[in-house]
PQR file of N, CA, C, O and H, with PARSE charges and radii, in Angstrom:
ATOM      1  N   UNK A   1      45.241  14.627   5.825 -0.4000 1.5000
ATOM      2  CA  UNK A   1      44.665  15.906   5.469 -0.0000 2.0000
ATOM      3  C   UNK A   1      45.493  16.580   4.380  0.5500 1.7000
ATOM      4  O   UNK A   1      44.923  17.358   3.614 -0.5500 1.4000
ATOM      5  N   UNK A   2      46.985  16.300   4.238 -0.4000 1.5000
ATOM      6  CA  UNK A   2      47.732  17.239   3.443 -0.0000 2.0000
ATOM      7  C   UNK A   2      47.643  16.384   1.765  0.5500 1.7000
ATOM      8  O   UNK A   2      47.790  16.991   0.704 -0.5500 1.4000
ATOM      9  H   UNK A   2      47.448  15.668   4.860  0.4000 1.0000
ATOM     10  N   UNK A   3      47.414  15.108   1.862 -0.4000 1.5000
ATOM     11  CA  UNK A   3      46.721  14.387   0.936 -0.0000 2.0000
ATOM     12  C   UNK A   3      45.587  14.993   0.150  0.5500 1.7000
ATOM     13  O   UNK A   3      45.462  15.182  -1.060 -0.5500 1.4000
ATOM     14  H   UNK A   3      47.295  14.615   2.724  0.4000 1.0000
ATOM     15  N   UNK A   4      44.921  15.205   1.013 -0.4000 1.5000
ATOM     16  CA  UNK A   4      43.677  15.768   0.609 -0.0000 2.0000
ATOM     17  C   UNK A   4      43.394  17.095   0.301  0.5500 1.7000
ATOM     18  O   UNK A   4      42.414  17.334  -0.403 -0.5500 1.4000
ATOM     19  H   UNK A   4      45.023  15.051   1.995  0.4000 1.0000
ATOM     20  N   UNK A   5      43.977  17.842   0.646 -0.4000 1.5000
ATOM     21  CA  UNK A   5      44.966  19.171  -0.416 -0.0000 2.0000
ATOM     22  C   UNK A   5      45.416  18.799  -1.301  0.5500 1.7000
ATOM     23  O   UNK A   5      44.766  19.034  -2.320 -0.5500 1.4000
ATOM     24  H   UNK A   5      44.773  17.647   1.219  0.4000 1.0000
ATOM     25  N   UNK A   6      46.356  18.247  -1.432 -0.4000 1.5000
ATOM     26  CA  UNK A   6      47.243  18.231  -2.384 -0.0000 2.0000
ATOM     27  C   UNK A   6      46.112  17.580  -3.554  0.5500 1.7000
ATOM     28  O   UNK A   6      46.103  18.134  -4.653 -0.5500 1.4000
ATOM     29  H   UNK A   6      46.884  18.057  -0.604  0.4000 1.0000
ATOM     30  N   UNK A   7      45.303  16.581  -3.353 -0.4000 1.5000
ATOM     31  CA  UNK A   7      43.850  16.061  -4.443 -0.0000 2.0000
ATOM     32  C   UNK A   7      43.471  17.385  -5.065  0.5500 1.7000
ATOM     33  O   UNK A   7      43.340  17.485  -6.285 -0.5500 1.4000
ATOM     34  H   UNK A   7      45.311  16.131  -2.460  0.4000 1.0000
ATOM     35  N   UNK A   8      43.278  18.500  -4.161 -0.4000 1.5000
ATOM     36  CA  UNK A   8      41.992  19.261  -3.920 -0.0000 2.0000
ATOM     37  C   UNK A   8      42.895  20.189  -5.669  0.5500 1.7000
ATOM     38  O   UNK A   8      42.479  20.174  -6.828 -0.5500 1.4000
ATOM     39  H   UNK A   8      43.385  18.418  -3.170  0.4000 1.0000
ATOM     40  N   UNK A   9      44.055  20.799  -5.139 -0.4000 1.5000
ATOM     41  CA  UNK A   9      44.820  21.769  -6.172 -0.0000 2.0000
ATOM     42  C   UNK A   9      45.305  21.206  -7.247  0.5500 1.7000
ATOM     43  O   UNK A   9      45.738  21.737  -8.269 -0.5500 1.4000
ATOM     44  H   UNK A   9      44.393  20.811  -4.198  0.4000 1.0000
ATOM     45  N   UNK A  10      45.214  20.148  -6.973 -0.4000 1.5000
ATOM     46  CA  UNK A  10      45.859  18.813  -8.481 -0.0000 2.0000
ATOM     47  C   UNK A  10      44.689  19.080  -9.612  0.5500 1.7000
ATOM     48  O   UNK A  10      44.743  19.277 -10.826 -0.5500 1.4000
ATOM     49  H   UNK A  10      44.862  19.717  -6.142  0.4000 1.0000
ATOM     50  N   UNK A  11      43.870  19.017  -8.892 -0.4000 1.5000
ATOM     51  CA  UNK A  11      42.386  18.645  -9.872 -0.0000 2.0000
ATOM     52  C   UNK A  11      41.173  20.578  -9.794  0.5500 1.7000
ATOM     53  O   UNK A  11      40.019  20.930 -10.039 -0.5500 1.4000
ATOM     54  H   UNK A  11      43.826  18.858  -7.906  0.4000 1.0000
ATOM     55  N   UNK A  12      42.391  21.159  -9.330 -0.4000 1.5000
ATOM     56  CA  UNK A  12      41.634  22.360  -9.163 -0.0000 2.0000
ATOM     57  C   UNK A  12      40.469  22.905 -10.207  0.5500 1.7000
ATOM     58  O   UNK A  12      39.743  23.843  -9.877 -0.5500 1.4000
ATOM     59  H   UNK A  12      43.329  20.873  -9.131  0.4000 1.0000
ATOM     60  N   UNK A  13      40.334  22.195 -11.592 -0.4000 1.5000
ATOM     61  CA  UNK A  13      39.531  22.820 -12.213 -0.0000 2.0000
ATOM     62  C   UNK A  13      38.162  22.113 -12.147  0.5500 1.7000
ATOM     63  O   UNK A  13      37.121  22.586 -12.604 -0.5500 1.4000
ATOM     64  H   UNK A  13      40.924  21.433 -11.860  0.4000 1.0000
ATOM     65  N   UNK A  14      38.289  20.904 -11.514 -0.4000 1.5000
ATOM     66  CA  UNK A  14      36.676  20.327 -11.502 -0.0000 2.0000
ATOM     67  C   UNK A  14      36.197  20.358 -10.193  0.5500 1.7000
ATOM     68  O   UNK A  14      35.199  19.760  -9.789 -0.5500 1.4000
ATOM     69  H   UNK A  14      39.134  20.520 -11.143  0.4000 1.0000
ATOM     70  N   UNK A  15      37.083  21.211  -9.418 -0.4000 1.5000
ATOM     71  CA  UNK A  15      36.580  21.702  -7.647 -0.0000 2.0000
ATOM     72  C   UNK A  15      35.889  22.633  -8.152  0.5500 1.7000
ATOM     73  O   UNK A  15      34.693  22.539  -7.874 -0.5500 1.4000
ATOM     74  H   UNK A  15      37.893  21.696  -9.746  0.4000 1.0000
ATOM     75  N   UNK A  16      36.228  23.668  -8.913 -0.4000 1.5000
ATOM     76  CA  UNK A  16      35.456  24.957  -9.065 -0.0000 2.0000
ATOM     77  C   UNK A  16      34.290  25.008  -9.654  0.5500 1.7000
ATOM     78  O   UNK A  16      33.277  25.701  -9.556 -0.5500 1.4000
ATOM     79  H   UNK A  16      37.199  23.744  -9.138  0.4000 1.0000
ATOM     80  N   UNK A  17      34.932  23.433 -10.782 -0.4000 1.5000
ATOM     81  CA  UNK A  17      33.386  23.472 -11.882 -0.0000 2.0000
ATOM     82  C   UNK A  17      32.064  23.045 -10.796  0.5500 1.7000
ATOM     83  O   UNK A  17      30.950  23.435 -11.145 -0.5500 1.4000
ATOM     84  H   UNK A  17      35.755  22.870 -10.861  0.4000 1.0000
ATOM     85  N   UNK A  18      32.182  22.221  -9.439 -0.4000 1.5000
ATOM     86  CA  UNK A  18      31.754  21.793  -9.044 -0.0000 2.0000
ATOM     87  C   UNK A  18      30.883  22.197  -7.871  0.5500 1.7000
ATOM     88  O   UNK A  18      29.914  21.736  -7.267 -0.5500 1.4000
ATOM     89  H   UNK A  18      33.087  21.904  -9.155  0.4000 1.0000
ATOM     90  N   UNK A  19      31.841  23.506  -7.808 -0.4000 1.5000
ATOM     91  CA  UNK A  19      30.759  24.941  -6.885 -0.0000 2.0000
ATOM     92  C   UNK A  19      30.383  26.095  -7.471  0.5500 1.7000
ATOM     93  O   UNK A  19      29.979  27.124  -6.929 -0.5500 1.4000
ATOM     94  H   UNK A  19      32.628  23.881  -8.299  0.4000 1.0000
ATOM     95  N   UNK A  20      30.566  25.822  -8.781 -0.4000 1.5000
ATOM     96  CA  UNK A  20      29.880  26.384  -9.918 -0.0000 2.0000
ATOM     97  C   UNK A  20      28.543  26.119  -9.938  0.5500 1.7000
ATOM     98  O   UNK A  20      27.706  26.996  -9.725 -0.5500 1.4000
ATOM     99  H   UNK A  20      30.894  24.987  -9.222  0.4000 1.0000
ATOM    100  N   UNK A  21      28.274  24.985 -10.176 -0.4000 1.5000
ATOM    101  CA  UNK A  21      27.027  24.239 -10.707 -0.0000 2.0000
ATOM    102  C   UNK A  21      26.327  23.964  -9.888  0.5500 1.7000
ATOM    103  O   UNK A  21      26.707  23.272  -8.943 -0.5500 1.4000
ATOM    104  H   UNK A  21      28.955  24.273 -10.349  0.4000 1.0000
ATOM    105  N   UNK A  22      25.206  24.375  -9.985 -0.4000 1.5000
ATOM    106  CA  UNK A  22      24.366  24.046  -8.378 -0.0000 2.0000
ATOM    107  C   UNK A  22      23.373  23.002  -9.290  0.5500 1.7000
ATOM    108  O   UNK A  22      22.912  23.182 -10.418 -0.5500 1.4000
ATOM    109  H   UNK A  22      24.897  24.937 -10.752  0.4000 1.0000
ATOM    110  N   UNK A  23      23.182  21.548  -8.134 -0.4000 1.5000
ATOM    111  CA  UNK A  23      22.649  20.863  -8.213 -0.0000 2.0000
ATOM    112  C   UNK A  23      21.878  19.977  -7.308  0.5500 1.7000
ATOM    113  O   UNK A  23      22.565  19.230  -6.611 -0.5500 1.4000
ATOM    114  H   UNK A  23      23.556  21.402  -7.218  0.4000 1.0000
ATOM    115  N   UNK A  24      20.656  19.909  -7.183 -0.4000 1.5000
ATOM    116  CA  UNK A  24      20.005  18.824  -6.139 -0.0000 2.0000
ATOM    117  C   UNK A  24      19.474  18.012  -6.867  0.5500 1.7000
ATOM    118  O   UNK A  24      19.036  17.956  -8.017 -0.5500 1.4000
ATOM    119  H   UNK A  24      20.098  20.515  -7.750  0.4000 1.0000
ATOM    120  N   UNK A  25      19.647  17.013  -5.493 -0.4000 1.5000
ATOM    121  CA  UNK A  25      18.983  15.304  -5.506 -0.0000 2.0000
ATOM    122  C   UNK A  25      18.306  15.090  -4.815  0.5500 1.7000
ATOM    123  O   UNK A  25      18.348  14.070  -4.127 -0.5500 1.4000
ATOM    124  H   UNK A  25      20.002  17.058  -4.559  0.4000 1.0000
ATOM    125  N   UNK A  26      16.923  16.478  -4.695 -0.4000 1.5000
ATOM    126  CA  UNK A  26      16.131  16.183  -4.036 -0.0000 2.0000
ATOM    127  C   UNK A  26      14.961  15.718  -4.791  0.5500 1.7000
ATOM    128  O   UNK A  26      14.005  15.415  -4.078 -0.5500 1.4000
ATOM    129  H   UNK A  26      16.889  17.307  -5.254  0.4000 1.0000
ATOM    130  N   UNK A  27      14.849  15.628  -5.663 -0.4000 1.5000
ATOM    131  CA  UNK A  27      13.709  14.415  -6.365 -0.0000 2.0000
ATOM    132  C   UNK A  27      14.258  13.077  -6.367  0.5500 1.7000
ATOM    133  O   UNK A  27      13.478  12.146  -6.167 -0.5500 1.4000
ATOM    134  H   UNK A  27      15.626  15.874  -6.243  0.4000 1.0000
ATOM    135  N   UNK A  28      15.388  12.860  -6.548 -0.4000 1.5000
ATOM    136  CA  UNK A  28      15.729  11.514  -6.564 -0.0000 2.0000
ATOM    137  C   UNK A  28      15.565  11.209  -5.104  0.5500 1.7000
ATOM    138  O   UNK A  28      14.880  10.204  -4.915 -0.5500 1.4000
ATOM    139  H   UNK A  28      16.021  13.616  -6.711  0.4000 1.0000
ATOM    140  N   UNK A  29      16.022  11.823  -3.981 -0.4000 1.5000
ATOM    141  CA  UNK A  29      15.459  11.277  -2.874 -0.0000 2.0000
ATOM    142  C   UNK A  29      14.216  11.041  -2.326  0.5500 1.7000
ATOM    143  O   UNK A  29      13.895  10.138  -1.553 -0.5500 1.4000
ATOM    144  H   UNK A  29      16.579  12.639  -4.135  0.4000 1.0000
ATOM    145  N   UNK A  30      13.507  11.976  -2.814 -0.4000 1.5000
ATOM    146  CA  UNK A  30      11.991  11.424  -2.862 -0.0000 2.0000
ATOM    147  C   UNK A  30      11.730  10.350  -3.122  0.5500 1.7000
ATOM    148  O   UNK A  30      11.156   9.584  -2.348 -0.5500 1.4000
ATOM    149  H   UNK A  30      13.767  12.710  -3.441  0.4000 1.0000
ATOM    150  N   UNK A  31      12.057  10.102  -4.138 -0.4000 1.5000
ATOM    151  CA  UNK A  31      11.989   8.995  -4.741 -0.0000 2.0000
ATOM    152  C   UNK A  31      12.015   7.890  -4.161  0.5500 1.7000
ATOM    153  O   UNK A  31      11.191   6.979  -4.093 -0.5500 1.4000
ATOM    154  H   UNK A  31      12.523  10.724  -4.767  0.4000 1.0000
ATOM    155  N   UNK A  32      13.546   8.104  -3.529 -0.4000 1.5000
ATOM    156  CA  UNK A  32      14.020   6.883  -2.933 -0.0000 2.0000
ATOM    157  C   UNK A  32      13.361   6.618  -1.329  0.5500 1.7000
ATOM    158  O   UNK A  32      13.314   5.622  -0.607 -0.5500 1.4000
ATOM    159  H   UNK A  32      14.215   8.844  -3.585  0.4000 1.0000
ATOM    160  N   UNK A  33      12.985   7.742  -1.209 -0.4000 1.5000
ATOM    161  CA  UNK A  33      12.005   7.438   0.589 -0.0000 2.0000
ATOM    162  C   UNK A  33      10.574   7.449   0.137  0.5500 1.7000
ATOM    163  O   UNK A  33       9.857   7.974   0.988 -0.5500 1.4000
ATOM    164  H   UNK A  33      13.023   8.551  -1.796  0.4000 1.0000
ATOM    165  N   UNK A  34       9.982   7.075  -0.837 -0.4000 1.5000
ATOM    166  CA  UNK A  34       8.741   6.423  -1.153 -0.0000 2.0000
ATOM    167  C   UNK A  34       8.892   5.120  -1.530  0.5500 1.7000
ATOM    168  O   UNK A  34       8.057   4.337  -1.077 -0.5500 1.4000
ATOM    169  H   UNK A  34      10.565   6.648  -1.529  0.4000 1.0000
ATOM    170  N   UNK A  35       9.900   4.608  -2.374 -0.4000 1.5000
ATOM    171  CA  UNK A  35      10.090   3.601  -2.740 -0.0000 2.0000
ATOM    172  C   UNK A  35      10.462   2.574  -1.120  0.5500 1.7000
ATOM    173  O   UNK A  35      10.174   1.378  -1.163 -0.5500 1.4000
ATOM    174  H   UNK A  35      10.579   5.243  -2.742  0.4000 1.0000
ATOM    175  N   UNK A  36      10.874   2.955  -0.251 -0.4000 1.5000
ATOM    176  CA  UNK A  36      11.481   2.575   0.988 -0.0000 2.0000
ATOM    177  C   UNK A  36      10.395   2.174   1.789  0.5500 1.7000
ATOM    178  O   UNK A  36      10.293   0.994   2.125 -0.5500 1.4000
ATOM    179  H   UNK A  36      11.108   3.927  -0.216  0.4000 1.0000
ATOM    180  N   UNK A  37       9.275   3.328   2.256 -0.4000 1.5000
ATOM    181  CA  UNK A  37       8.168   2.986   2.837 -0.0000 2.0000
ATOM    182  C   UNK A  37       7.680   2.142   2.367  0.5500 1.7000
ATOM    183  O   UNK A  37       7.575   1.088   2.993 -0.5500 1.4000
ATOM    184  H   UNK A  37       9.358   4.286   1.983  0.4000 1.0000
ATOM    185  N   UNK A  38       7.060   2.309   0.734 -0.4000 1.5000
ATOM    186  CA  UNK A  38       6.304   0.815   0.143 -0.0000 2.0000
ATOM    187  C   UNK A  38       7.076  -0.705   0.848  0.5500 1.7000
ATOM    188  O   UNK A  38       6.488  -1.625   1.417 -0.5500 1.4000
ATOM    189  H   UNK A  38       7.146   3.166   0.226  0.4000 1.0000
ATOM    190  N   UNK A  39       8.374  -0.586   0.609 -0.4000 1.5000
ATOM    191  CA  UNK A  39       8.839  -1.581   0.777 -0.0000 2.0000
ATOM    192  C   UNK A  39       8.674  -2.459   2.077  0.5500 1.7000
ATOM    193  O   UNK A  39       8.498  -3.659   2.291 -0.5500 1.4000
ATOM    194  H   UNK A  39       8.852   0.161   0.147  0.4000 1.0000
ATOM    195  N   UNK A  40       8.823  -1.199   2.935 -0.4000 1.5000
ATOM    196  CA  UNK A  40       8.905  -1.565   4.723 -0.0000 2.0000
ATOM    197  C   UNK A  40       7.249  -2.230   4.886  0.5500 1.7000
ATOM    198  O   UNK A  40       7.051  -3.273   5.509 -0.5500 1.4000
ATOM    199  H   UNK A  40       8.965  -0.225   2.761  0.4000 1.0000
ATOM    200  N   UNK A  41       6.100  -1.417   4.198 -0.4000 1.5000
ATOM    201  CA  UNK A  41       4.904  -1.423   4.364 -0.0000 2.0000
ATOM    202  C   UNK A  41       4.549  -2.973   3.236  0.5500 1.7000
ATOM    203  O   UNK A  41       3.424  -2.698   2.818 -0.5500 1.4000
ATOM    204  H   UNK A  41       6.262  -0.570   3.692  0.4000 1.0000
ATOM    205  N   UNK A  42       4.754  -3.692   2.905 -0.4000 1.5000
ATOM    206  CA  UNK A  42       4.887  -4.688   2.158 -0.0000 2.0000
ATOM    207  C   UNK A  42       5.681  -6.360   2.633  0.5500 1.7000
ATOM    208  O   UNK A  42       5.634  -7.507   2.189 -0.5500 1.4000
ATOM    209  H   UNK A  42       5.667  -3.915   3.245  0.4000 1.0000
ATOM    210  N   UNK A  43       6.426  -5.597   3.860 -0.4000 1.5000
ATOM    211  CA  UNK A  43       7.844  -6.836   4.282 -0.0000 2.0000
ATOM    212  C   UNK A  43       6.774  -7.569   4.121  0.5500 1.7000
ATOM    213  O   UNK A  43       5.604  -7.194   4.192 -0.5500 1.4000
ATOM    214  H   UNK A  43       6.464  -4.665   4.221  0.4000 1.0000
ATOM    215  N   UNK A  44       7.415  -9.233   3.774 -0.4000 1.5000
ATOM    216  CA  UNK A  44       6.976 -10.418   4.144 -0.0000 2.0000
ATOM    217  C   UNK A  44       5.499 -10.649   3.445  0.5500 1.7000
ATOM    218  O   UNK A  44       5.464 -11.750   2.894 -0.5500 1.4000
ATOM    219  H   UNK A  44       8.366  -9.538   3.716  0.4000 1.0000
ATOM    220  N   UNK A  45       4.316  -9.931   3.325 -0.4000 1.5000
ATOM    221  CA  UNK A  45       2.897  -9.893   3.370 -0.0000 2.0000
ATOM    222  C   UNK A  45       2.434  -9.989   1.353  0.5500 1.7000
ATOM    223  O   UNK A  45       1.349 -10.447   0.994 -0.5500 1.4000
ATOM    224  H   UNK A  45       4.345  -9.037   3.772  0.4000 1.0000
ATOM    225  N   UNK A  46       3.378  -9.525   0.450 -0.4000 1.5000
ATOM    226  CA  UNK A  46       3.141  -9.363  -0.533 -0.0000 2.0000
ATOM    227  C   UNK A  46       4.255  -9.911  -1.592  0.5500 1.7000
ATOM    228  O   UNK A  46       5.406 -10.184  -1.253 -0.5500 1.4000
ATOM    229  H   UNK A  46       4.259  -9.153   0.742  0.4000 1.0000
ATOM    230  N   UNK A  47       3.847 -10.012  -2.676 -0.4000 1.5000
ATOM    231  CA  UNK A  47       4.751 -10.426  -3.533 -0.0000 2.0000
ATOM    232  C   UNK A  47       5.336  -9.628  -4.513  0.5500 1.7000
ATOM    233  O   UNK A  47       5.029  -8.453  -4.311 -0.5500 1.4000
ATOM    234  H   UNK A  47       2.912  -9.790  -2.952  0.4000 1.0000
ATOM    235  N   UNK A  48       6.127  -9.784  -5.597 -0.4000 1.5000
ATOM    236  CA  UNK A  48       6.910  -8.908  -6.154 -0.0000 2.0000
ATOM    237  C   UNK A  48       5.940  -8.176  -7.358  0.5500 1.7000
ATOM    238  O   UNK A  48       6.336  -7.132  -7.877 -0.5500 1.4000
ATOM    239  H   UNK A  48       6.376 -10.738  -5.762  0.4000 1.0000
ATOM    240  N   UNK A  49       4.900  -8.670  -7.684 -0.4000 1.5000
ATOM    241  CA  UNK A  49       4.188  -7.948  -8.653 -0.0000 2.0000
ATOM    242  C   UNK A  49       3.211  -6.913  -7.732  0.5500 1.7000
ATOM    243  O   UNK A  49       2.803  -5.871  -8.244 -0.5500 1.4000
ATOM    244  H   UNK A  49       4.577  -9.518  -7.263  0.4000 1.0000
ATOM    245  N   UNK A  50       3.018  -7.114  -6.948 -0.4000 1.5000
ATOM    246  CA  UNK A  50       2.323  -5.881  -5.642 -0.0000 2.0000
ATOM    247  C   UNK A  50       2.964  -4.999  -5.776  0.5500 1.7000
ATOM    248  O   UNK A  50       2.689  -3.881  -6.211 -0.5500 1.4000
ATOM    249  H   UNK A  50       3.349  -7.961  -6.532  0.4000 1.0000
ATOM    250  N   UNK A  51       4.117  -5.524  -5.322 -0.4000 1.5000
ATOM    251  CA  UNK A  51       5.387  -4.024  -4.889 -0.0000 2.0000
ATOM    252  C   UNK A  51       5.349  -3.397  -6.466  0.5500 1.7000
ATOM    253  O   UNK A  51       4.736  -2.332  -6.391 -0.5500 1.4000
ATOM    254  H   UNK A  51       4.340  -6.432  -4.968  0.4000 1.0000
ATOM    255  N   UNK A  52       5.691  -3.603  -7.604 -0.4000 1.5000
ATOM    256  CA  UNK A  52       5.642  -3.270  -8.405 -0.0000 2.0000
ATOM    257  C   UNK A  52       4.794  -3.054  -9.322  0.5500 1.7000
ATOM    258  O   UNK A  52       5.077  -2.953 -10.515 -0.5500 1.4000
ATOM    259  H   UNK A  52       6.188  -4.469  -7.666  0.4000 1.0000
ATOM    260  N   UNK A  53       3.590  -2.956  -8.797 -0.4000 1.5000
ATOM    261  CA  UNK A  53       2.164  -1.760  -8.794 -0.0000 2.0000
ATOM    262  C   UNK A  53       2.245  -1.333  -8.024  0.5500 1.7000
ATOM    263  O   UNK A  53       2.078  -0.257  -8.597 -0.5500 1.4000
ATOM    264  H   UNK A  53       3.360  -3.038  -7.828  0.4000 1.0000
ATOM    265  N   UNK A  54       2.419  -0.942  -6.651 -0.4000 1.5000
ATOM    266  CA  UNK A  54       2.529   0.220  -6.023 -0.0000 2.0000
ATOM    267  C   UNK A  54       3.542   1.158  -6.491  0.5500 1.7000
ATOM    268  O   UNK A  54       3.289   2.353  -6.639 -0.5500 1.4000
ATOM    269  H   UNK A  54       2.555  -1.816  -6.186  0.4000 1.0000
ATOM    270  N   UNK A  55       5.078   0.465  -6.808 -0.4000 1.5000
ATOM    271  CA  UNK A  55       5.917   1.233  -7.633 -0.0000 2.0000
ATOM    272  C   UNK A  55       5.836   2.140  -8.203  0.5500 1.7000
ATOM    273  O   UNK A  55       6.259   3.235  -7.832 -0.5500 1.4000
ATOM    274  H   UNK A  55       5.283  -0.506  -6.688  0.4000 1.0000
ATOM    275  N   UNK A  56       5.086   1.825  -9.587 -0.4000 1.5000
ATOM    276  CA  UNK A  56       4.572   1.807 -10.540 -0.0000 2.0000
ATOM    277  C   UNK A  56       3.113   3.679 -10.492  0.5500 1.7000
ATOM    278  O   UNK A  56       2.996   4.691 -11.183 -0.5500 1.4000
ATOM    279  H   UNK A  56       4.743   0.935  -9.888  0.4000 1.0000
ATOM    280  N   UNK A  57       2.590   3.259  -9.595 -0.4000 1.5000
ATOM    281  CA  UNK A  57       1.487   4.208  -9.520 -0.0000 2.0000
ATOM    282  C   UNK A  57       1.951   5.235  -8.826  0.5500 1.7000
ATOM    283  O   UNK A  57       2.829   4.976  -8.003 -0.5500 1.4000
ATOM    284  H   UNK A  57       2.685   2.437  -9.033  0.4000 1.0000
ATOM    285  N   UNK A  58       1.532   6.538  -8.957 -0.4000 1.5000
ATOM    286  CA  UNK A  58       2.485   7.817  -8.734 -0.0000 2.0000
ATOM    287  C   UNK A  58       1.643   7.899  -7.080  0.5500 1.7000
ATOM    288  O   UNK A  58       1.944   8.782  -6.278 -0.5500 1.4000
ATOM    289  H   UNK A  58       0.819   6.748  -9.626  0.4000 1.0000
TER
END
């Protein structure tokens, strides 16, 4: 833990820049839990140009 202080005040100026900046990855997770279902919904039954028209189509 005192490691991890000592990181935290070493590098103190890109901690702050970093609760400065507000940012989400909530489109990219979308993303990534549509891309997931197709996949699950596909195991075994289809081939790689399927998956990638379903991909593919919004």
């Amino acid at each position: 833990m005192t490691g991890f202080a000592h990181g935290l005040t070493t590098d103190l100026e890109a901690v702050i820049a970093g609760l400065a900046v507000y940012r989400s990855s909530g489109g990219t997770g979308d993303a990534v839990n549509r891309i997931k279902k197709i996949k699950r919904q596909l195991y075994g039954c289809a081939g790689f140009e399927l998956f990638r028209k379903m991909i593919l189509l919004p």
